[in-house]
C-alpha positions in Angstrom: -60.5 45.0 8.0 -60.1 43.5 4.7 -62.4 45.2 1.8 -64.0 43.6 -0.9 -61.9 44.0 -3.6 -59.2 43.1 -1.7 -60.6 39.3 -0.7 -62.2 39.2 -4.2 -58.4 39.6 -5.5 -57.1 37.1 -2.8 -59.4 34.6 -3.8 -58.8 35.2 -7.4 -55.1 34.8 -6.7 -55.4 31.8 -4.9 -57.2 30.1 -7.3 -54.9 31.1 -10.1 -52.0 29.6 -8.1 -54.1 26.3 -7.5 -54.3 25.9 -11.3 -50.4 26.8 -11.8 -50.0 24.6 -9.2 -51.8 21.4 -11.0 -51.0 22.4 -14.3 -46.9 21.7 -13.3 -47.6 19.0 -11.7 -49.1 18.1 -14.8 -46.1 18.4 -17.1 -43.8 17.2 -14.0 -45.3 14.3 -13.7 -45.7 13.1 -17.3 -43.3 9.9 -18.1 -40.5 10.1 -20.1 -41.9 8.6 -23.8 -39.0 7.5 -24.8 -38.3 4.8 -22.6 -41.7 3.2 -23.1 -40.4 2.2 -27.1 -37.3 1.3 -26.2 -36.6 -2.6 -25.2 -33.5 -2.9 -22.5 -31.3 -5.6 -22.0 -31.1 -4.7 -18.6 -26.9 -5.6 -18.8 -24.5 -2.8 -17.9 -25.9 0.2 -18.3 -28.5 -0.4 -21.0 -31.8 -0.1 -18.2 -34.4 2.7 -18.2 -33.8 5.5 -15.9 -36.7 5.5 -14.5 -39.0 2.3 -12.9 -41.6 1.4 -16.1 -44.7 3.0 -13.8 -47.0 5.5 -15.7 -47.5 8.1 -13.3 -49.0 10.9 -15.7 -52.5 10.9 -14.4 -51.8 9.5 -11.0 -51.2 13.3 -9.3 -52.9 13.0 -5.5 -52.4 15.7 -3.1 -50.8 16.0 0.4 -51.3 18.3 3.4 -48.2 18.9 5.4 -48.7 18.7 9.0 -47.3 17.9 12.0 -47.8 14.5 12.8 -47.8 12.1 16.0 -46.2 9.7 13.9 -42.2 9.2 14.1 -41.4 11.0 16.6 -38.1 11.4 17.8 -39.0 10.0 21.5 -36.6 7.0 21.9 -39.7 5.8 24.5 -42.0 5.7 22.1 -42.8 2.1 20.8 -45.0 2.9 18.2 -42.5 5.3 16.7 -39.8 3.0 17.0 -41.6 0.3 15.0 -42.7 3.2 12.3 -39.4 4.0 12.2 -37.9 0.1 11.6 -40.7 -0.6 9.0 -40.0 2.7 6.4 -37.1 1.4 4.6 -38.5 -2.1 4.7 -41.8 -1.5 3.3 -42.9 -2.0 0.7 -42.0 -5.8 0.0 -38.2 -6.8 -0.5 -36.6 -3.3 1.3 -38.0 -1.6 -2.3 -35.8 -3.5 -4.5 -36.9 -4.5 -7.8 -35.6 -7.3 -9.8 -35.9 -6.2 -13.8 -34.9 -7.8 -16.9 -34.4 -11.3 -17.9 -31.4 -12.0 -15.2 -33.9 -9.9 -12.4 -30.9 -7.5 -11.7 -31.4 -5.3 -8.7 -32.6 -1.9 -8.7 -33.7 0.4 -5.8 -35.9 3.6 -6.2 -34.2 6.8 -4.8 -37.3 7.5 -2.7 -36.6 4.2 -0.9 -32.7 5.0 -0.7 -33.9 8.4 1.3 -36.7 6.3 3.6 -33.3 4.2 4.2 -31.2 7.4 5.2 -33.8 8.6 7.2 -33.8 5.9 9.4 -30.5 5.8 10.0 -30.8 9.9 10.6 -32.8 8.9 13.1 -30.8 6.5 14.7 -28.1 8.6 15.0 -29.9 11.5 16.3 -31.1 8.8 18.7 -27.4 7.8 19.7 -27.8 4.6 18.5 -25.5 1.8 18.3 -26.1 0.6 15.1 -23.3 0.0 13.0 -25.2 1.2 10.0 -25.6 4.6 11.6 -21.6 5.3 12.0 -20.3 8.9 11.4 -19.4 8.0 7.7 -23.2 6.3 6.7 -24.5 9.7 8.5 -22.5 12.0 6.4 -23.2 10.0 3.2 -26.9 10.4 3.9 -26.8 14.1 4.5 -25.7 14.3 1.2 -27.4 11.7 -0.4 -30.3 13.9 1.0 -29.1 17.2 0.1 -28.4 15.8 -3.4 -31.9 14.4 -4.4 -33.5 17.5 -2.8 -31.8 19.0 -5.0 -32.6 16.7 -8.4 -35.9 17.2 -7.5 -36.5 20.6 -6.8 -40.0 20.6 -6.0 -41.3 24.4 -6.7 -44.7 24.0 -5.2 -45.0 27.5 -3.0 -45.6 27.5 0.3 -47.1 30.3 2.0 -45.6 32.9 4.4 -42.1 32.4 6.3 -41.9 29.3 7.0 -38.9 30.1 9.9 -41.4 32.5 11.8 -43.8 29.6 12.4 -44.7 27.9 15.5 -44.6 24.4 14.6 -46.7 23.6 18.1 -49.2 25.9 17.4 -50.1 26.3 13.3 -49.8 22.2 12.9 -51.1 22.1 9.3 -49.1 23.6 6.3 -50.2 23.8 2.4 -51.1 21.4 0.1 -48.9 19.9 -2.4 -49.5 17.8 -5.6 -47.4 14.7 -5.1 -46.8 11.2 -7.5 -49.5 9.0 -6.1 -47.0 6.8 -3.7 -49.8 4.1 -3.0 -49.8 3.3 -7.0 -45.3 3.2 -6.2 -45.7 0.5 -3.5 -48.5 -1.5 -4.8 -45.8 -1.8 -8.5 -42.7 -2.7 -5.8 -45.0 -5.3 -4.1 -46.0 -6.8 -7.1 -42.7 -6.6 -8.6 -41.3 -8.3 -5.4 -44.2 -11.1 -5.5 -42.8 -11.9 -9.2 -39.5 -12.2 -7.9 -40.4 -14.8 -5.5 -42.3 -16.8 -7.9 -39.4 -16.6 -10.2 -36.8 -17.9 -7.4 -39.2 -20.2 -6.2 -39.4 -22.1 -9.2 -35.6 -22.1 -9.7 -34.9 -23.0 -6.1 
């Protein structure tokens, strides 16, 4: 039986990781000042590193479960469709067209949807040229690589190899970059894009 103190302490603890928790987010999640003074020409490789979205206040949080949704169940319509539409949405495959000659860019989180599709196909045994040996083993470390870059340091608790994925469905909560405000800039920025080659068509 847990005493008191020792709950009091828990909770205590709990809600002093919660507030490490947001506070890194916090700095994580601030935008790089620099590139907001600087003017590119967008030519070789004078571009931003990072797609002109202020994300600094824009923290939302995320609950890991396990979900119904893309399953690996080659039967499954639903899931097949899911899995068809997550590299191609947002709007134009999550290319954006920036600077005055609208070169094209692609955000690595789109670049991992796209690798995790073909995962999937090839898990799948699919036929798809696109999900050859060589695609497969570039995405594993494509994968591996941006993990990597990113190295989120949000903790998760207990052991996550001791869990039973069919039975404890719902994991912690991490503070994430608020995606919706991501697609809503690459559908804009794709809307622009067709304006722009509409009226030069």
């Amino acid at each position: 039986m847990i005493s008191r103190r020792e709950l009091g302490v828990g909770w205590v603890f709990g809600m002093v990781s919660v507030l490490i928790t947001v506070w890194h987010a916090r700095i994580q999640l601030q935008p790089a000042q620099h590139d907001q003074l600087i003017e590119y020409t967008y030519a070789d490789d004078d571009y931003p590193w990072e797609f002109p979205l202020d994300l600094a206040h824009e923290a939302v949080a995320m609950t890991l479960h396990e979900s119904v949704h893309f399953s690996l169940n080659e039967s499954d319509a639903e899931a097949r469709v899911e899995w068809r539409n997550l590299p191609t949405w947002p709007k134009g495959f999550g290319r954006m067209r920036l600077g005055p000659q609208h070169r094209v860019f692609v955000m690595v989180f789109q670049h991992q949807n796209h690798c995790l599709w073909k995962l999937e196909l090839g898990l799948l045994g699919s036929t798809d040229p696109e999900a050859s040996f060589h695609h497969i083993n570039h995405c594993f470390n494509y994968l591996r690589q941006t993990l990597m870059c990113e190295a989120a340091y949000t903790l998760e608790m207990g052991d996550f190899m001791s869990v039973d994925y069919e039975k404890d469905r719902v994991g912690d909560t991490l503070v994430c970059r608020d995606w919706e405000k991501v697609y809503s800039a690459l559908d804009e920025s794709h809307e622009k894009w067709v304006e722009w080659r509409a009226h030069w068509d």
